[in-house]
mmCIF file of the N, C-alpha and C atoms, coordinates in Angstrom:
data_MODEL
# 
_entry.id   MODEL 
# 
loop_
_atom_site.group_PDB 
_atom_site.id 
_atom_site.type_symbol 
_atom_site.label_atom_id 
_atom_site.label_alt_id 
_atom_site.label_comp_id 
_atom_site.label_asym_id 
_atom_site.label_entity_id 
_atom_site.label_seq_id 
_atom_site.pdbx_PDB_ins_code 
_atom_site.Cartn_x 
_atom_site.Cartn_y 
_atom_site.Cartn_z 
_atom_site.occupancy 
_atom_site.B_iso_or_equiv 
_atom_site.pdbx_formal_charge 
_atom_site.auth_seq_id 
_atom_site.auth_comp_id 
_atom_site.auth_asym_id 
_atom_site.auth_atom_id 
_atom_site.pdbx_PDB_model_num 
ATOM 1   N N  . UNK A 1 1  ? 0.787  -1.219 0.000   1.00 0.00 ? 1  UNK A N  1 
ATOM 2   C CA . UNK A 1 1  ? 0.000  0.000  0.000   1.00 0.00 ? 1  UNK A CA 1 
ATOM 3   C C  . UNK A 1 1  ? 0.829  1.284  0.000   1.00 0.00 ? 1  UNK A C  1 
ATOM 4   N N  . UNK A 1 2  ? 2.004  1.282  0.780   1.00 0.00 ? 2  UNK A N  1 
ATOM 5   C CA . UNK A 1 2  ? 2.630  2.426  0.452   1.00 0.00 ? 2  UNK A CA 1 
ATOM 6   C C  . UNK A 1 2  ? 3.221  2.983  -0.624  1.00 0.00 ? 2  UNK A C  1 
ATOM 7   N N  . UNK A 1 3  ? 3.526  2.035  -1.486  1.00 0.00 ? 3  UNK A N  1 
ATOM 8   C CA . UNK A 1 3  ? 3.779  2.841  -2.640  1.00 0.00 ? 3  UNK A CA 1 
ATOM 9   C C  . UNK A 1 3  ? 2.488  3.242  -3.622  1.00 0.00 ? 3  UNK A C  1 
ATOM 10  N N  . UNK A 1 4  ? 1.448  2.648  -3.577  1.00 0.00 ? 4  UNK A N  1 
ATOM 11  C CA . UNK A 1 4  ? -0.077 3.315  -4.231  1.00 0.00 ? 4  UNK A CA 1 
ATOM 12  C C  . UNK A 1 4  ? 0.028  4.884  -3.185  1.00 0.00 ? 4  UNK A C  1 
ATOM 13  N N  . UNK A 1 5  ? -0.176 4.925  -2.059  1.00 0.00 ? 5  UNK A N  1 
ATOM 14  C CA . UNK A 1 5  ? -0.568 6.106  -1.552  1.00 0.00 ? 5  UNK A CA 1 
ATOM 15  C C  . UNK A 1 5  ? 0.571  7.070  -1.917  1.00 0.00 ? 5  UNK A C  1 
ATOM 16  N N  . UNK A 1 6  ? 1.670  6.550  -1.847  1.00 0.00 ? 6  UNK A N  1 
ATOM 17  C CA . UNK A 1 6  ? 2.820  7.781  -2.285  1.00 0.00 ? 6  UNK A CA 1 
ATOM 18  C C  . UNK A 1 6  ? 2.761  8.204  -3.973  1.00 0.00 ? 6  UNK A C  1 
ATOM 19  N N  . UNK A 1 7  ? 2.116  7.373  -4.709  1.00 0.00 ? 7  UNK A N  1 
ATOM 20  C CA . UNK A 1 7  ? 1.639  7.616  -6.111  1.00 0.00 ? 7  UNK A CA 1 
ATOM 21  C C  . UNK A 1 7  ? 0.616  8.452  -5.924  1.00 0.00 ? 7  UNK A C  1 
ATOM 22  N N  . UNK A 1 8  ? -0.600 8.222  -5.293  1.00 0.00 ? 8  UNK A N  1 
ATOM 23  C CA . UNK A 1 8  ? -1.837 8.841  -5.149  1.00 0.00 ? 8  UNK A CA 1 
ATOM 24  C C  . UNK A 1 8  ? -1.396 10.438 -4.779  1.00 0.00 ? 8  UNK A C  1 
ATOM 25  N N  . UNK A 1 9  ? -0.489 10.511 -3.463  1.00 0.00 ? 9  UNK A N  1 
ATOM 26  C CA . UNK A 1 9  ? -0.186 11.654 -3.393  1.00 0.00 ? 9  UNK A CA 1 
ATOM 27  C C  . UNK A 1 9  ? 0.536  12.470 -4.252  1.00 0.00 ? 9  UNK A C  1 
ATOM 28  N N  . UNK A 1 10 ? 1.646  11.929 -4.853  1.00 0.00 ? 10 UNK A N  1 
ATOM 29  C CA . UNK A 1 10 ? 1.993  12.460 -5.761  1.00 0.00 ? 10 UNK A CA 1 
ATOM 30  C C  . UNK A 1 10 ? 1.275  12.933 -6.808  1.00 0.00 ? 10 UNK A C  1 
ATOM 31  N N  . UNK A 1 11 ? -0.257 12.041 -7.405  1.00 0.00 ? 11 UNK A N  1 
ATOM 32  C CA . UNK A 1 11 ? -0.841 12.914 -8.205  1.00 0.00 ? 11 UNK A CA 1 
ATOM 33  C C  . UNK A 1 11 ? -1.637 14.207 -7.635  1.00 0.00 ? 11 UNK A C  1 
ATOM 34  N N  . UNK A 1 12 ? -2.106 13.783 -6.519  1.00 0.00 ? 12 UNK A N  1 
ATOM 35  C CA . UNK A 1 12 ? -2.649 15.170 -6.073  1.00 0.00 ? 12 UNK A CA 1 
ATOM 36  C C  . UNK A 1 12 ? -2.002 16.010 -6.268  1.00 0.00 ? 12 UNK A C  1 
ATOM 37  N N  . UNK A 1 13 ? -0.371 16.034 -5.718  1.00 0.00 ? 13 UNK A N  1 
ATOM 38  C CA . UNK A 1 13 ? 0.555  17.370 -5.831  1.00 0.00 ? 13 UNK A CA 1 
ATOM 39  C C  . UNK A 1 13 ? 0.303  17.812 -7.055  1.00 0.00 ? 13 UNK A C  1 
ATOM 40  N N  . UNK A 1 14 ? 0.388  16.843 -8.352  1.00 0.00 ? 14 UNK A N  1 
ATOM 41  C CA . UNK A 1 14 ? 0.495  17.562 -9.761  1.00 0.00 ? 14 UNK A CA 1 
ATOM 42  C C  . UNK A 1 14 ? -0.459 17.898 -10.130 1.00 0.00 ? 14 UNK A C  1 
ATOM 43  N N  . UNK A 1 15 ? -1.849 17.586 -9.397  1.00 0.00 ? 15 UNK A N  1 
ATOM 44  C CA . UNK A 1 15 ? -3.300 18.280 -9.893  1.00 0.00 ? 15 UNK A CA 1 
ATOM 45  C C  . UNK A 1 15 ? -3.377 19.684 -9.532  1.00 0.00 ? 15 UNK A C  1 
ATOM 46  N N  . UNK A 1 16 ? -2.812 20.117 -8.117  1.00 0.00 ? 16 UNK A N  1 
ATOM 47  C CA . UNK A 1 16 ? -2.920 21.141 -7.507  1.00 0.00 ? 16 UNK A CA 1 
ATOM 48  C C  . UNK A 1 16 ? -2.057 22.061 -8.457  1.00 0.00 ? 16 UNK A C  1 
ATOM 49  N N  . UNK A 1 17 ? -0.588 21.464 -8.883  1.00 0.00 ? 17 UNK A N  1 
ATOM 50  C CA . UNK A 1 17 ? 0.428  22.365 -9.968  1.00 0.00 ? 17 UNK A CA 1 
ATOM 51  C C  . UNK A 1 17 ? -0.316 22.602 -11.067 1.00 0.00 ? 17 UNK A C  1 
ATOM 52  N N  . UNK A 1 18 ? -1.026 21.806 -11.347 1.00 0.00 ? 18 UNK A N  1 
ATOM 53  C CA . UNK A 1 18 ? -2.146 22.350 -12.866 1.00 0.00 ? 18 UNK A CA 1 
ATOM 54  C C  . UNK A 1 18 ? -2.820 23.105 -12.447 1.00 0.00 ? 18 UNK A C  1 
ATOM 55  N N  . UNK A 1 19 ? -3.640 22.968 -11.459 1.00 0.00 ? 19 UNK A N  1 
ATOM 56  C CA . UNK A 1 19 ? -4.852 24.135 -11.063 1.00 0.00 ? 19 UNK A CA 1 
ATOM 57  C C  . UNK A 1 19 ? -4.317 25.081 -11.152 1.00 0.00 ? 19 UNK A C  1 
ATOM 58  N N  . UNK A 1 20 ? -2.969 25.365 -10.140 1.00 0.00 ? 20 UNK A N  1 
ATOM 59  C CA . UNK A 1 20 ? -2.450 26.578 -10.285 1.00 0.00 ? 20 UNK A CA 1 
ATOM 60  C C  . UNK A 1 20 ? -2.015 27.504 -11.140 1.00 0.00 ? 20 UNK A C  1 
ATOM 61  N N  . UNK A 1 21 ? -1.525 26.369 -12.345 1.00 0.00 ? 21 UNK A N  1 
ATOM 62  C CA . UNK A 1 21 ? -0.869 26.806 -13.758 1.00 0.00 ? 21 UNK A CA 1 
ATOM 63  C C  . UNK A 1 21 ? -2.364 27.680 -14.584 1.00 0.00 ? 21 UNK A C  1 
ATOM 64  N N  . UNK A 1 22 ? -3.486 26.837 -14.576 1.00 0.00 ? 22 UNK A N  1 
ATOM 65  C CA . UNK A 1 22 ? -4.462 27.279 -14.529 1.00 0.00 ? 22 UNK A CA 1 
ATOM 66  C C  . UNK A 1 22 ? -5.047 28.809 -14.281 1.00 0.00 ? 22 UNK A C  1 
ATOM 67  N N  . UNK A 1 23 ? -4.646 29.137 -13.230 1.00 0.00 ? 23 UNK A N  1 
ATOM 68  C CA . UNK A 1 23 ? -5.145 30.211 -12.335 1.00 0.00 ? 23 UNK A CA 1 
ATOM 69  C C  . UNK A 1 23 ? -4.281 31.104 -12.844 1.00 0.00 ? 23 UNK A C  1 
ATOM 70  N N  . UNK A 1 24 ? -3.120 30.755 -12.691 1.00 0.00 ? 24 UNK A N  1 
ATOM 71  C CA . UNK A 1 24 ? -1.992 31.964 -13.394 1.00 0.00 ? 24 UNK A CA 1 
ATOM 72  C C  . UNK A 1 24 ? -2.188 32.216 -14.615 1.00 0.00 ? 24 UNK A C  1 
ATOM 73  N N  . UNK A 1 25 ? -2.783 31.076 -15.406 1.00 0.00 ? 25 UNK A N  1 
ATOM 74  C CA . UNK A 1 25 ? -2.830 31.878 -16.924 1.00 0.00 ? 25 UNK A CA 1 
ATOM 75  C C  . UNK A 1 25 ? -4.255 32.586 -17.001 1.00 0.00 ? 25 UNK A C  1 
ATOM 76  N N  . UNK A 1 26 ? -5.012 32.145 -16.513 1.00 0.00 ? 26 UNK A N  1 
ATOM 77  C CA . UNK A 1 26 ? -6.252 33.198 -15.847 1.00 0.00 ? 26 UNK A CA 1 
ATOM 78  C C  . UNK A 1 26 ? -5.809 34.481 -15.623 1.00 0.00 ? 26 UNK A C  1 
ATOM 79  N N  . UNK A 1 27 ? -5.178 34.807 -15.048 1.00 0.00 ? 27 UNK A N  1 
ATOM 80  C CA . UNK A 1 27 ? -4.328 35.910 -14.858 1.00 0.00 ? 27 UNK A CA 1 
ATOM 81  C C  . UNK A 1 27 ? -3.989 37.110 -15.742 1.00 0.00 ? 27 UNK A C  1 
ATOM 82  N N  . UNK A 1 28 ? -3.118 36.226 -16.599 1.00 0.00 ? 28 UNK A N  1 
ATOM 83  C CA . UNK A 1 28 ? -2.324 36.332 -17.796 1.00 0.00 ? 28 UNK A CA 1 
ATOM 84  C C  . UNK A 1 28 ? -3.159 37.067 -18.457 1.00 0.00 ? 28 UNK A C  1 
ATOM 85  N N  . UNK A 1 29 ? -4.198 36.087 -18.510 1.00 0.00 ? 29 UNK A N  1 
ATOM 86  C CA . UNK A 1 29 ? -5.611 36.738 -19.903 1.00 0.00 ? 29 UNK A CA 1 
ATOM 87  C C  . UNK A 1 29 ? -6.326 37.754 -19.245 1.00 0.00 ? 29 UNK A C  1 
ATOM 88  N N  . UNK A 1 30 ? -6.519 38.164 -17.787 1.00 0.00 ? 30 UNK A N  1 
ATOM 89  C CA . UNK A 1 30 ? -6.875 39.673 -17.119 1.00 0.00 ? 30 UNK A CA 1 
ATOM 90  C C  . UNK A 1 30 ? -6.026 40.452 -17.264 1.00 0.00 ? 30 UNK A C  1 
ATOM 91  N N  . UNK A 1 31 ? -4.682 40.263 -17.430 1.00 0.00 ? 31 UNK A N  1 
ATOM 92  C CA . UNK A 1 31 ? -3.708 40.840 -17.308 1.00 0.00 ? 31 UNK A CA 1 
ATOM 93  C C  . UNK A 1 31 ? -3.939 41.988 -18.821 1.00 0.00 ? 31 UNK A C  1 
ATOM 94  N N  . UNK A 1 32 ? -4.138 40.765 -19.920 1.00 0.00 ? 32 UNK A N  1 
ATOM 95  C CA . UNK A 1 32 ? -4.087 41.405 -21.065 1.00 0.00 ? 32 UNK A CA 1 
ATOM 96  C C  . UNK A 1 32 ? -5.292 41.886 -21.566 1.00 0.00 ? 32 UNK A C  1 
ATOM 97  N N  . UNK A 1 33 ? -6.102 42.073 -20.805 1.00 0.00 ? 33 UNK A N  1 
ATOM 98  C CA . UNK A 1 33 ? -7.521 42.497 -21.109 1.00 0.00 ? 33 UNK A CA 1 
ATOM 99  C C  . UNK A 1 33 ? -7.246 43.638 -20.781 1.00 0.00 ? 33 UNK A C  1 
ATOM 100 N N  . UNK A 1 34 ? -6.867 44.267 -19.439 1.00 0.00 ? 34 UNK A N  1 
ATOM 101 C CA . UNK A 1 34 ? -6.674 45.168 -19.292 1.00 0.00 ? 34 UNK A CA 1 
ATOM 102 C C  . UNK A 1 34 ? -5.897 46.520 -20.141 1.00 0.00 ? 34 UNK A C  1 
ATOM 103 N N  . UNK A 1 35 ? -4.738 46.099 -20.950 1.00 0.00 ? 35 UNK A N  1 
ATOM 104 C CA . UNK A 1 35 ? -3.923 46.382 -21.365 1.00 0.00 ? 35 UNK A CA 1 
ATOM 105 C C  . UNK A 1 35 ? -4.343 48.051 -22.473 1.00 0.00 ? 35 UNK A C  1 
ATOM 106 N N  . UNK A 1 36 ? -4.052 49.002 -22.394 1.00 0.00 ? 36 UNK A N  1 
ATOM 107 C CA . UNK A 1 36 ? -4.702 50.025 -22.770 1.00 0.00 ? 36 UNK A CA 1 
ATOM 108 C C  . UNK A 1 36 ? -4.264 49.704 -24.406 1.00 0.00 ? 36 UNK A C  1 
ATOM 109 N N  . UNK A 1 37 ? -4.415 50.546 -25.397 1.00 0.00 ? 37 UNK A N  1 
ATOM 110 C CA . UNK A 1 37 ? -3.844 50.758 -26.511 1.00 0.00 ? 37 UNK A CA 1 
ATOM 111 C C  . UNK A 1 37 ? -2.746 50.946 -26.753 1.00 0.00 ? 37 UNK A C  1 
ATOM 112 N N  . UNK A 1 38 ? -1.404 49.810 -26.940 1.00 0.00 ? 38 UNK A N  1 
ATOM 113 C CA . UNK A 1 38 ? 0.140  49.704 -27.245 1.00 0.00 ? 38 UNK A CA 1 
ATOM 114 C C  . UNK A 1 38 ? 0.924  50.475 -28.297 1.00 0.00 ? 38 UNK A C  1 
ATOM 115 N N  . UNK A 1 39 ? 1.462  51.181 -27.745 1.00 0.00 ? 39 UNK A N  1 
ATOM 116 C CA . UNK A 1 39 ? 2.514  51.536 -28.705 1.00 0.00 ? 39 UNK A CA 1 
ATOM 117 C C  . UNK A 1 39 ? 3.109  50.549 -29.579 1.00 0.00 ? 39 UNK A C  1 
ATOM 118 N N  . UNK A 1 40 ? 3.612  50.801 -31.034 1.00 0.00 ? 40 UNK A N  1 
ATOM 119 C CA . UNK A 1 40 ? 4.319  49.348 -31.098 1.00 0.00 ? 40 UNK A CA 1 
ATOM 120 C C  . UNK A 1 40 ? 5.892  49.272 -30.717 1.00 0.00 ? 40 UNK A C  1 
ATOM 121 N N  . UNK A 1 41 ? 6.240  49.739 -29.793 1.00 0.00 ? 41 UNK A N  1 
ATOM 122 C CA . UNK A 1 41 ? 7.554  49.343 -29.420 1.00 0.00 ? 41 UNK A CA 1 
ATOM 123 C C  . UNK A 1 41 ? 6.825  48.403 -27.548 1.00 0.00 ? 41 UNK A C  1 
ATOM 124 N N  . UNK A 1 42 ? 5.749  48.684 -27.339 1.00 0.00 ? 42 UNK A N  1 
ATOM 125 C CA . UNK A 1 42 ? 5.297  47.867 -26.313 1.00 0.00 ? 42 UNK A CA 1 
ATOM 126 C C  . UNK A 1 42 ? 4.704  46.977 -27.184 1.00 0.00 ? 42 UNK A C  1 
ATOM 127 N N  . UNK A 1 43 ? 4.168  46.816 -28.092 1.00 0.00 ? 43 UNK A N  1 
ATOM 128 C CA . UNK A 1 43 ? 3.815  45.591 -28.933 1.00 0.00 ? 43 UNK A CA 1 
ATOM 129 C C  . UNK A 1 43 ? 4.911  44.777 -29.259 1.00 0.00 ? 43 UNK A C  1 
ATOM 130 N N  . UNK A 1 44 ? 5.208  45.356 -29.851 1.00 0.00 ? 44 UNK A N  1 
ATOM 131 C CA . UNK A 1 44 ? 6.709  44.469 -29.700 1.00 0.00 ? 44 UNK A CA 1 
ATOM 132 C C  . UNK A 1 44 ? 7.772  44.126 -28.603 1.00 0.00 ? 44 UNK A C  1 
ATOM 133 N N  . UNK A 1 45 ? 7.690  44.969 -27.707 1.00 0.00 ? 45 UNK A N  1 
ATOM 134 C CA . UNK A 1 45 ? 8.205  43.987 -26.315 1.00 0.00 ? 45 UNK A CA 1 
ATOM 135 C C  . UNK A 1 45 ? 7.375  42.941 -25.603 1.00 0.00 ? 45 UNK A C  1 
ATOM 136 N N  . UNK A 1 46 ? 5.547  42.954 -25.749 1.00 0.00 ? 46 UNK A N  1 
ATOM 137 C CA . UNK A 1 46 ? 4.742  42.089 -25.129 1.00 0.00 ? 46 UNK A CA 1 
ATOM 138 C C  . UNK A 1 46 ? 4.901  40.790 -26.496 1.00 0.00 ? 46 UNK A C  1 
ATOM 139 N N  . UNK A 1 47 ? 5.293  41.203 -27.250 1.00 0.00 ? 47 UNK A N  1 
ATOM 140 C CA . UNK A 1 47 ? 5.109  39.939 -28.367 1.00 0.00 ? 47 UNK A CA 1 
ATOM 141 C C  . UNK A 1 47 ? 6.557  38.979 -28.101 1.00 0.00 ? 47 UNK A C  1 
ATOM 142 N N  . UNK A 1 48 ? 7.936  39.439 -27.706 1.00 0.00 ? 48 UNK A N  1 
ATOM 143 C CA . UNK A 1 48 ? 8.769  38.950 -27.292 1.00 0.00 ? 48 UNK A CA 1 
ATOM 144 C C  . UNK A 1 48 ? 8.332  38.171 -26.258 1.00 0.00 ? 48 UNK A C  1 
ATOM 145 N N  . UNK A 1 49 ? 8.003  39.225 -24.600 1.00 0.00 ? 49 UNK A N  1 
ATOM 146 C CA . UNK A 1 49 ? 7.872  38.445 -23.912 1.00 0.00 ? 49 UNK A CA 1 
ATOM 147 C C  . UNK A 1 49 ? 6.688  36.856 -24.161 1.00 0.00 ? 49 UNK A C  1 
ATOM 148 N N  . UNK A 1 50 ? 5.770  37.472 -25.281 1.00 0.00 ? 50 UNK A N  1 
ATOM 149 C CA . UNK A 1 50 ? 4.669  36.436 -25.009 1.00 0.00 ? 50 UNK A CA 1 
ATOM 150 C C  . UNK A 1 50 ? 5.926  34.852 -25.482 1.00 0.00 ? 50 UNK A C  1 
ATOM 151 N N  . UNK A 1 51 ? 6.279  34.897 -26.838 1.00 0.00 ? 51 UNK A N  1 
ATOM 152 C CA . UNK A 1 51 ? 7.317  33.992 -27.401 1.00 0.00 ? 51 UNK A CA 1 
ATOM 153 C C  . UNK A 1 51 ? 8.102  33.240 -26.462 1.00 0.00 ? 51 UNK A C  1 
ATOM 154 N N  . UNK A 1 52 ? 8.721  34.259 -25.257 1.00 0.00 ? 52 UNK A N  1 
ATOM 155 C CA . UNK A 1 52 ? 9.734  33.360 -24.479 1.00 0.00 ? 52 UNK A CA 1 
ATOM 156 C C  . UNK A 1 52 ? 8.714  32.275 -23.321 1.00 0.00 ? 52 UNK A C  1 
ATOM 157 N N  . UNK A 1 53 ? 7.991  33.151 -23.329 1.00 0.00 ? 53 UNK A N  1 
ATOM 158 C CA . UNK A 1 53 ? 6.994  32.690 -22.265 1.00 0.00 ? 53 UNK A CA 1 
ATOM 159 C C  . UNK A 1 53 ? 6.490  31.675 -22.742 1.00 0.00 ? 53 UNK A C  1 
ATOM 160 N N  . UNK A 1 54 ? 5.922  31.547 -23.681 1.00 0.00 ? 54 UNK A N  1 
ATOM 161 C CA . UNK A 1 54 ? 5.305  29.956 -24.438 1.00 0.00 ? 54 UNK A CA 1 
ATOM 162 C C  . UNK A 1 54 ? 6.299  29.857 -24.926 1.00 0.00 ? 54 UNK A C  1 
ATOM 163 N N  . UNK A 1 55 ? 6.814  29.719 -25.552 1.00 0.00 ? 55 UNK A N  1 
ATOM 164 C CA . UNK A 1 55 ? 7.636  28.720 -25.693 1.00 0.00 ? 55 UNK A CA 1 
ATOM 165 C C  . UNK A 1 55 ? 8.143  27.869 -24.356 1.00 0.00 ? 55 UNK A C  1 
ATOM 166 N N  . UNK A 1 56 ? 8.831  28.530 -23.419 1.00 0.00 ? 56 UNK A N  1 
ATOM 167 C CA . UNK A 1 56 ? 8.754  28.061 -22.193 1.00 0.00 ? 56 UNK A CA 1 
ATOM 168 C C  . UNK A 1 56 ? 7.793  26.624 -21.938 1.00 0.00 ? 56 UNK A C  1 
ATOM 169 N N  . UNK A 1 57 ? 6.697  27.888 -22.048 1.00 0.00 ? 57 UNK A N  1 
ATOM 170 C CA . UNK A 1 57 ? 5.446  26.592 -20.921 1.00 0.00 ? 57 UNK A CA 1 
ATOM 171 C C  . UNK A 1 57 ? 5.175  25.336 -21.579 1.00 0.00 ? 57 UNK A C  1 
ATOM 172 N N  . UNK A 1 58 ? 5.447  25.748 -23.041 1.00 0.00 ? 58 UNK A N  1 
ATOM 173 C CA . UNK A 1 58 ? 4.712  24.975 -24.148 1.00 0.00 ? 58 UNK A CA 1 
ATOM 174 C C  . UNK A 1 58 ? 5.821  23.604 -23.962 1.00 0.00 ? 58 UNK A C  1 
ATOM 175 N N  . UNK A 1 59 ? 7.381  23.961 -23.832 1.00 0.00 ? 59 UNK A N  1 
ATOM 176 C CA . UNK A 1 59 ? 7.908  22.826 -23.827 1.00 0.00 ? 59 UNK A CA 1 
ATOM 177 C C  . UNK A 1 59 ? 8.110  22.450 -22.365 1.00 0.00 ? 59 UNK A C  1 
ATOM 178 N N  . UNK A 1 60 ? 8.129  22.615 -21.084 1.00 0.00 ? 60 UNK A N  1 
ATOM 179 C CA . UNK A 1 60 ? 7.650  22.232 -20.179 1.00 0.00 ? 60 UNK A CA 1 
ATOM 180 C C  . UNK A 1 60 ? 5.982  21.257 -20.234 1.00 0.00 ? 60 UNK A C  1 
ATOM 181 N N  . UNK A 1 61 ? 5.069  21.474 -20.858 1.00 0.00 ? 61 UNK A N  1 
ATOM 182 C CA . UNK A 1 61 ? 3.954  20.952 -20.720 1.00 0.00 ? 61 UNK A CA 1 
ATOM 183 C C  . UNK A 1 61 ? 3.974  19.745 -21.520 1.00 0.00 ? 61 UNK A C  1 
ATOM 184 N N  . UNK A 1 62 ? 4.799  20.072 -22.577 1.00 0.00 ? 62 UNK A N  1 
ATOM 185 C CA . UNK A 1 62 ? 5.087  19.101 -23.444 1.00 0.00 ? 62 UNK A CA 1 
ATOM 186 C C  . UNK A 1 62 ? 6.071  17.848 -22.753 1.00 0.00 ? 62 UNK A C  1 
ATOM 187 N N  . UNK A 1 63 ? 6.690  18.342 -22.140 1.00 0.00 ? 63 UNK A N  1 
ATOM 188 C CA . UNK A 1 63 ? 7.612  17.288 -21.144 1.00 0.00 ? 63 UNK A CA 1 
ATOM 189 C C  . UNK A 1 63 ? 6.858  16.220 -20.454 1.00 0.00 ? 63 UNK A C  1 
ATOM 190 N N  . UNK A 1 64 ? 6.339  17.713 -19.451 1.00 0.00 ? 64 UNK A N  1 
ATOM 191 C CA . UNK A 1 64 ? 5.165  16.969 -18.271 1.00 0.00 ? 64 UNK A CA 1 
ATOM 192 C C  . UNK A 1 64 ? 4.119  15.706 -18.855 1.00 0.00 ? 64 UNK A C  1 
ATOM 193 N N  . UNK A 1 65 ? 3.792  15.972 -20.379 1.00 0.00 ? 65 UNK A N  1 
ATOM 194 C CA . UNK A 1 65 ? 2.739  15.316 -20.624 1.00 0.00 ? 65 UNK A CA 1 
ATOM 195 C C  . UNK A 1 65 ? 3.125  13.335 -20.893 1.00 0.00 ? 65 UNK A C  1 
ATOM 196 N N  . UNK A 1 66 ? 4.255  13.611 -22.100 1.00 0.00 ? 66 UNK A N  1 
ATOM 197 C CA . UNK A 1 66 ? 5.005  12.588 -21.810 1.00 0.00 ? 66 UNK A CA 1 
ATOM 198 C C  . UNK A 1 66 ? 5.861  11.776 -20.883 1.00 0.00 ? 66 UNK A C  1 
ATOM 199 N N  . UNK A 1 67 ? 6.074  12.518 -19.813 1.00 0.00 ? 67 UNK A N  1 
ATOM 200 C CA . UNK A 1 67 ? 6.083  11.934 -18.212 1.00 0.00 ? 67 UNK A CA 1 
ATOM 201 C C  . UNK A 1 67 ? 5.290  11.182 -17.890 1.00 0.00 ? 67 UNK A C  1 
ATOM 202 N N  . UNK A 1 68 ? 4.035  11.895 -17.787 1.00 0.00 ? 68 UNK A N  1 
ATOM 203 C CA . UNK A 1 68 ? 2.723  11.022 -17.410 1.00 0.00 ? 68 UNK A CA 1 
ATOM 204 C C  . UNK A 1 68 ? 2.074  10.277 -18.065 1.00 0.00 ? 68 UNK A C  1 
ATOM 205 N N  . UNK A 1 69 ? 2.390  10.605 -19.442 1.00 0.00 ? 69 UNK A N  1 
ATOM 206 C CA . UNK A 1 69 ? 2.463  8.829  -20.605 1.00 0.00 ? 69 UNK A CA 1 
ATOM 207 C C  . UNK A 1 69 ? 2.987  7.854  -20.278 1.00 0.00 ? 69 UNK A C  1 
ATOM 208 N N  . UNK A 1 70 ? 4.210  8.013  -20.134 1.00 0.00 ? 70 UNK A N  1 
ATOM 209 C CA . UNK A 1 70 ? 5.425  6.934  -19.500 1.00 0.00 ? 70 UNK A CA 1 
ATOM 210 C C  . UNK A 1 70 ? 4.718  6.514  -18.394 1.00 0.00 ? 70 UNK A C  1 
ATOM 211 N N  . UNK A 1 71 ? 4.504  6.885  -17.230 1.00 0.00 ? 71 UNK A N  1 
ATOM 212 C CA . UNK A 1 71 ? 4.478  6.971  -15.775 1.00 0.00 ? 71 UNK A CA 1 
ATOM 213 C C  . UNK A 1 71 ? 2.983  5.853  -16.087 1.00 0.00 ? 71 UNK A C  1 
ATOM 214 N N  . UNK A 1 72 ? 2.052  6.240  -16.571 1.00 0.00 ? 72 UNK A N  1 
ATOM 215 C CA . UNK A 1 72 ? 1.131  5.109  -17.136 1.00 0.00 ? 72 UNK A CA 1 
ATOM 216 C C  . UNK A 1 72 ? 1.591  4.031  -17.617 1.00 0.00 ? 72 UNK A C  1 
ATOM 217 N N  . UNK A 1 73 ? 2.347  3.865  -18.853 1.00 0.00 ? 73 UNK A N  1 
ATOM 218 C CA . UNK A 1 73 ? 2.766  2.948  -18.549 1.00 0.00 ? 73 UNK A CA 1 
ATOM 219 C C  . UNK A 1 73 ? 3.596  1.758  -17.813 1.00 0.00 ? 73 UNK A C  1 
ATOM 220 N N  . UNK A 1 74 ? 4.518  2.437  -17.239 1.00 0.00 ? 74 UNK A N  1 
ATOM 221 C CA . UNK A 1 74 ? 5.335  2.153  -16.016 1.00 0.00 ? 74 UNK A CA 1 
ATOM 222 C C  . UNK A 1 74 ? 3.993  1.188  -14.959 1.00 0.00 ? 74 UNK A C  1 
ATOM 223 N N  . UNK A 1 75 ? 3.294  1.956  -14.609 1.00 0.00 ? 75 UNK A N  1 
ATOM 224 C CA . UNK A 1 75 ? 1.929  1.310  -13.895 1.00 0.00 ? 75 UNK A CA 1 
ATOM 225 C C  . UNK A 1 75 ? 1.402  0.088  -14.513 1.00 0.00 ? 75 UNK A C  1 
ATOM 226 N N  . UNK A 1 76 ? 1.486  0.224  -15.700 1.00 0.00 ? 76 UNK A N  1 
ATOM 227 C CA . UNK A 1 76 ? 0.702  -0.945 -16.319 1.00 0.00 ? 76 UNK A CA 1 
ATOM 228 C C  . UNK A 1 76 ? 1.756  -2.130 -16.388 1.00 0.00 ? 76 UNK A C  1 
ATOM 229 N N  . UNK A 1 77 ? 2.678  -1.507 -16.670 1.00 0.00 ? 77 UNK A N  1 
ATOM 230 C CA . UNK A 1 77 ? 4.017  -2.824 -16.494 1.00 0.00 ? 77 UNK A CA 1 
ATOM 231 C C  . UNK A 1 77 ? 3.676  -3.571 -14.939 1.00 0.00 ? 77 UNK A C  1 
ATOM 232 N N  . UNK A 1 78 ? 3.484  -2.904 -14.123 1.00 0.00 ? 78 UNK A N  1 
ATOM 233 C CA . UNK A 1 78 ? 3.923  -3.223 -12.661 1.00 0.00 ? 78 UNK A CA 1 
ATOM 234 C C  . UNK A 1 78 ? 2.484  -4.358 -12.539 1.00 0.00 ? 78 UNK A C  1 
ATOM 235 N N  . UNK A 1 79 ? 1.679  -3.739 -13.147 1.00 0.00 ? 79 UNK A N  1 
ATOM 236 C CA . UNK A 1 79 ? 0.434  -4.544 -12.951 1.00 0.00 ? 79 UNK A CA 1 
ATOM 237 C C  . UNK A 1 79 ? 0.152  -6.171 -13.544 1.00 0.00 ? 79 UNK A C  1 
ATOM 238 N N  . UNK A 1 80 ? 0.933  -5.761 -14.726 1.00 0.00 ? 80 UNK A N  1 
ATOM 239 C CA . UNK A 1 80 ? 1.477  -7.215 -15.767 1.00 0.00 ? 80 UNK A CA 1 
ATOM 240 C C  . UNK A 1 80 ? 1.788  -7.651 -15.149 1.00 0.00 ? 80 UNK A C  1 
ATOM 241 N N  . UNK A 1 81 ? 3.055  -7.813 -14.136 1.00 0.00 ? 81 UNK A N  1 
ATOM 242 C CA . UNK A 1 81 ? 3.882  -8.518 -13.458 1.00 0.00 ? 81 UNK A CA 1 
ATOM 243 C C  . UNK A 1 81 ? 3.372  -9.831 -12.869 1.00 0.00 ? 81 UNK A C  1 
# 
């Protein structure tokens, strides 16, 4: 049993890191709602930052996702056994 519950917990932790990821990009999109009428030298610095920024998350999420592909299967191996 202890290693199911230390799995179990572990997914909770990563549900809560999504929610949060969640909430922050919630954010993000108030953030830019707000945003008055840009100059384009602020258009063009928010278009940089947007680029580094996804790109960022995009290959982080992309990581995370195939983690938890693997990590499924890893489970299913254990279960074969």
């Amino acid at each position: 049993m202890p290693g199911t519950q230390n799995a179990l917990s572990e997914v909770a932790y990563l549900r809560r890191s999504c929610e949060y990821l969640l909430s922050t990009l919630r954010d993000v999109e108030r953030e830019l709602g707000r945003l008055p009428d840009l100059t384009e030298a602020q258009e063009a610095i928010l278009d940089m930052e947007t680029t580094l920024a996804g790109s960022d998350i995009r290959k982080d999420l992309d990581n995370a996702a195939g983690s938890a592909e693997a990590w499924v299967r890893r489970i299913e191996n254990v279960r074969n056994l």
